[in-house]
N, C-alpha and C positions, 0 to 999 in steps of 0.2 A: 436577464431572465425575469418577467413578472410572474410571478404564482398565480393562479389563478384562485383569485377571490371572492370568499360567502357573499351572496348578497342580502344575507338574514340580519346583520351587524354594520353600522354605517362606520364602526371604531375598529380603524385599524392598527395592527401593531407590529411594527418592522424590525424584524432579524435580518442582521447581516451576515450571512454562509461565505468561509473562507477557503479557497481551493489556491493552489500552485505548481503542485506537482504529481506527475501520476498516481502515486499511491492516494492522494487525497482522494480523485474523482470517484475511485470507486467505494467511497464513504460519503459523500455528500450527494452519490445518488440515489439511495436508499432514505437519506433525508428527507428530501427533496419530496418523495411520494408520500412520507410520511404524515407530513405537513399540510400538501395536501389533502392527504386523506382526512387528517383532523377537523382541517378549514370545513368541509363538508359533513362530518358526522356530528359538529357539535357547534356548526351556526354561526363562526368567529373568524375574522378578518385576520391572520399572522400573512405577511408579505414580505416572503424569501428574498432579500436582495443578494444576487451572486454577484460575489468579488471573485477573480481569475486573477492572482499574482503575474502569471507570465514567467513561472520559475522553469516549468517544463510548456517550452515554447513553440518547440517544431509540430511537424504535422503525424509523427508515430507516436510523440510521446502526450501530445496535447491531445487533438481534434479528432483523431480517431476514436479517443477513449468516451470524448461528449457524445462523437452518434453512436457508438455500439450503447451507451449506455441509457442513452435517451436523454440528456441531459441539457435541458435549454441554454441559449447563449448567454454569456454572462453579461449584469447590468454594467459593470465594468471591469476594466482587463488593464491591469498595470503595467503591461509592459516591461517589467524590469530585467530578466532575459539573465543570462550565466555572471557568475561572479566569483571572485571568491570570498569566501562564506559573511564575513563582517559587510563587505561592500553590499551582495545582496539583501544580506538582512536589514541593512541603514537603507537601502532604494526602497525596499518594502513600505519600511518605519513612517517613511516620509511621505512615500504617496498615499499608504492605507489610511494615515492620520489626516487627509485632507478631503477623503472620504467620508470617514466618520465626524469631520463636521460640517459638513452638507448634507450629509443624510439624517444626522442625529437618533442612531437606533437605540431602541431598547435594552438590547441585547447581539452580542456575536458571538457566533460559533466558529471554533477552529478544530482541525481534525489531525490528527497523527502527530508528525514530530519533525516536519523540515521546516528550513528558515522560515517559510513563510508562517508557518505556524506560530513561532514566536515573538515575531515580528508585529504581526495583527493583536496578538494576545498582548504584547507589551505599550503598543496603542492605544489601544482600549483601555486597558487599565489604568493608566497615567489621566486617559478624558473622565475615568470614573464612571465607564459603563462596562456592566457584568461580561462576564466569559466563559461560556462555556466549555470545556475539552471534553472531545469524543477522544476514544483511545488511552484515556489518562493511568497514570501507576505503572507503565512499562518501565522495566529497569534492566540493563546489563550489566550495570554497576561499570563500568567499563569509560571512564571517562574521554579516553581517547576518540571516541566518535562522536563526531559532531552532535550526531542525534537523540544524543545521552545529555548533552547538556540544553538540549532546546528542549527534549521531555518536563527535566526538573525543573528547569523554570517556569516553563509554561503552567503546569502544575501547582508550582509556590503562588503565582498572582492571579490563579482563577479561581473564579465564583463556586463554580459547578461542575467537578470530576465524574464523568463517566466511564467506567472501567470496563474492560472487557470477561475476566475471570478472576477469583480471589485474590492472587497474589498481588493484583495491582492493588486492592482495598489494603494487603496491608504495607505494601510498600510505601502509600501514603499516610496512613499511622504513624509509620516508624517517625518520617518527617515532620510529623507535626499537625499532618491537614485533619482538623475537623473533621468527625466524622457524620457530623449530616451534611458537608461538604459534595459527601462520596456515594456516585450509586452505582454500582454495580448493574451493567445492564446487556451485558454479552457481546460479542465483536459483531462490529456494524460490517466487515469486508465478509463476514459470511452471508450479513443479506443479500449483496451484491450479487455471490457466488450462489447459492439455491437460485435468486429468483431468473437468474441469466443461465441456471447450466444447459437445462432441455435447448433451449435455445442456440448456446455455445457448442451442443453436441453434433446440431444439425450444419456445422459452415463444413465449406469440402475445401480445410487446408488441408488437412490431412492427405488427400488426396491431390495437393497441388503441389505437395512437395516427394511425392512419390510414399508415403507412408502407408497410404491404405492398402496397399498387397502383402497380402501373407505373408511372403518371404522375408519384410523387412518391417515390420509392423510394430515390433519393438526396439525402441530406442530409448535413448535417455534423453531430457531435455536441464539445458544449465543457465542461469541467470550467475551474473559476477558483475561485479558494477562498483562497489565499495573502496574507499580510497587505500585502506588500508590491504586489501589485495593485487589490486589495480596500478597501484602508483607506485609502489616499492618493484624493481624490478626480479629482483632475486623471490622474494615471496609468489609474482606473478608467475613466474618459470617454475616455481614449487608446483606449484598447480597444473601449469601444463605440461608438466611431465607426468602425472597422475592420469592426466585427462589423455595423451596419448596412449599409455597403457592400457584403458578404458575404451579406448575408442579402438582398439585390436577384437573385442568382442563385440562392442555396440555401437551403430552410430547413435553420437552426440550431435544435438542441435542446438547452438549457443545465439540464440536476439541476442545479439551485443548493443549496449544501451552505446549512445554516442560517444560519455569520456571514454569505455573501454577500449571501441574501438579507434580512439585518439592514444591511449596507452599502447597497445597491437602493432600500430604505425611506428610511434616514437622510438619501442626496444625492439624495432623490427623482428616481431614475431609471426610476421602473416605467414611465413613459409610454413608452420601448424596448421596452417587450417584450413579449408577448401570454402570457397566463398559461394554463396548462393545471390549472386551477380541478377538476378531478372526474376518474371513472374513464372519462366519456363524450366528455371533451375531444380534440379529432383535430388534428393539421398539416393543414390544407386547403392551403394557401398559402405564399407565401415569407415569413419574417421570421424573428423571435428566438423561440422558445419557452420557457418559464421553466417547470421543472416542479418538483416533490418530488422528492430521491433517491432512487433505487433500488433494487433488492436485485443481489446480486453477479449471477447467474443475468441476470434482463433487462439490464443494463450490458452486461454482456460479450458479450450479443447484439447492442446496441445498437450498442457498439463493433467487431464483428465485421462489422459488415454498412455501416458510416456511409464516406459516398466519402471522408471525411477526419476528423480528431480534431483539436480545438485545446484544450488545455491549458496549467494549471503545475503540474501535478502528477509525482510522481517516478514512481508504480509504472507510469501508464498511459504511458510513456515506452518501458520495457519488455518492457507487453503489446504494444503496438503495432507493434512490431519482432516481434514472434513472428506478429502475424498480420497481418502486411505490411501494415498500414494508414498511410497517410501521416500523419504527427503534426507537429503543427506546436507550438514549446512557445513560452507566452509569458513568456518568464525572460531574465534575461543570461549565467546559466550552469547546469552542469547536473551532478549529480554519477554521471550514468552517460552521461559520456562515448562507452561503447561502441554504446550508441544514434543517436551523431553519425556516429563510424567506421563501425559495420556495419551499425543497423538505420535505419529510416525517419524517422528523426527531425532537426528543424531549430529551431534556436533564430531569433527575431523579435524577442526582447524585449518592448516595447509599442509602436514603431514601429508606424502605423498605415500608411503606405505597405509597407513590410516584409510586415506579417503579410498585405495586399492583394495584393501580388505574387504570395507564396508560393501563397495558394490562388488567384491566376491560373492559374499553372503548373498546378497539379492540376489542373483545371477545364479546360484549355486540352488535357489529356492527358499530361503532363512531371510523370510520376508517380516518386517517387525508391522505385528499389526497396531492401531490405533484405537483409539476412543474418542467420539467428537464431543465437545460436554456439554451437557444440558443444554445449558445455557446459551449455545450457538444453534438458534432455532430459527434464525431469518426474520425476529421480530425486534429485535436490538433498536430500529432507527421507530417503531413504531412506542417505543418504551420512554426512549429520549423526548420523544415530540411530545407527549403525555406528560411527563416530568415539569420541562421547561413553562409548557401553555398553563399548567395548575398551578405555578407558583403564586403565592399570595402576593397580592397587586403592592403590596408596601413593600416585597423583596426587588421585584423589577418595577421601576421608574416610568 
């Protein structure tokens, strides 16, 4: 992807935007306009270079997400493809660092908390060029997930923390970081989400999967993917024994992300679930539906419109609280807390009594309403881009 650039300034200045897996796209599109919009209101050459890890590689989890989102192709795409977690993050290390010295940028940004993220961020820092982290100060305290430990690091060896809502400013206190380190500048996955919903409300999946009639109009939609659900087989079957109970008053429509549905196969549990096999497949009825993922565009419809969400995922923790949908997460903890405090969201665990209650209540009408805060106003990536461009010239090189 070339940005396109001021012709008012013959000085230009190159950032390199780090992307590898789904959750990232929908943060570094919001960038990505940011940037340009800056380049044009204030006369100045910055030249977006896109890195693609190749962490989320296929065509539901990758390519769909670039066109719903608008997202030009990347300048380059590493290739490095599934691993487990040390191999991926060393394939990362290796190629990103041969990037960054052929391109020699000023500055890279990385966003969220998968290997790729650490990976780019511990490259860079080693070559002694700045880092910025979007997302930064997320904590579960939970060190069992991978993702807990690519956050703190990533964190400890960068330049420039941007945080989503208070708790991460002081989560990075506590540790140590500097605090003109730290800005505080609201979740960039809600720009994503305002500036795509009108958008996302008008696709006819709804309607492709039998949802838009009356009769069946409410359902639940469930994202599971995390290893610590996934991979354990007694915890997995915790869950879907919850989820059958559940799926007696409502259908459930599960995008099963690819390992899941590699776990599904393995502890032979397909006989749960009724497969939505083609583009002609419909929910008639109550049960489990298991389908292919997404593209960001029908998700976020799907999610915009579903009587409830169960989850263990971190972003839709966050959109769900923006659009007051009741979320029920199945984790023992959560690194946006402020989801608990002020928006829609309630931790179960795997508790299969638990998570049955919770969507009693919903069901029953004992809908827990939300509050979206301030701070998630769709202007997050426009704040970032403002920050970075005004740093005094003696801090970036």
């Amino acid at each position: 992807m070339k940005a396109p650039l001021s012709k008012h300034n013959s000085k230009t200045r190159k950032w390199i935007l780090v992307a590898g897996a789904r959750p990232n796209f929908m943060k570094i599109a919001p960038l990505i306009r940011a940037v340009r919009a800056y380049n044009e209101i204030n006369a100045v050459n910055i030249d977006l270079f896109l890195v693609h890890t190749g962490q989320h590689y296929d065509v539901n989890m990758s390519d769909t997400f670039f066109k719903d989102l608008e997202i030009p192709g990347p300048n380059v795409h590493l290739d490095v493809g599934s691993g487990n977690h040390g191999e991926q993050t060393g394939k990362v290390l290796i190629q990103f660092e041969k990037v960054l010295l052929r391109e020699k940028p000023e500055l890279i940004i990385v966003v969220g908390d998968v290997n790729s993220t650490l990976a780019c961020a511990l490259a860079a820092v080693k070559l002694l060029i700045p880092v910025a982290h979007v997302e930064a100060g997320l904590r579960s305290f939970d060190r069992s997930m991978p993702e807990e430990i690519n956050r703190i690091v990533t964190d400890a060896i960068s330049d420039y923390l941007f945080t989503p809502s208070p708790d991460g400013d002081e989560n990075l206190l506590k540790e140590g970081i500097p605090s003109e380190k730290i800005f505080m500048v609201g979740d960039i996955m809600v720009d994503s989400l305002l500036f795509n919903l009108e958008k996302a409300k008008n696709t006819d999946v709804r309607e492709r999967l039998g949802l838009g009639r009356k009769s069946i109009a409410d359902y639940c939609l469930l994202t599971l993917h995390r290893p610590s659900n996934v991979d354990n087989r007694d915890k997995f079957l915790r869950i879907i024994y919850a989820l059958t109970e559940i799926s007696k008053r409502i259908p459930i429509l599960f995008p099963a992300h690819p390992r899941t549905r590699k776990q599904i196969e393995a502890f032979g549990f397909q006989h749960y679930f009724i497969n939505l096999t083609n583009s002609k497949s419909q929910i008639t009825n109550n049960g489990i539906y298991l389908s292919n993922p997404f593209g960001y565009l029908d998700f976020l419809n799907l999610m915009a419109h579903a009587a409830f969400v169960l989850t263990d995922s971190g972003g839709i923790q966050e959109e769900t609280t923006v659009l007051d949908i009741p979320c029920i997460t199945l984790r023992d903890t959560t690194e946006r807390p402020i989801t608990l405090t002020e928006g829609t969201n309630v931790l179960v665990k795997d508790d299969p009594e638990k998570i049955v209650r919770e969507v009693e209540k919903i069901l029953g009408g004992q809908v827990r309403k939300g509050r979206c805060p301030d701070i998630w106003d769709g202007h997050t990536a426009e704040r970032i881009a403002k920050i970075l461009a005004e740093l005094p010239s003696t801090v970036i090189a």
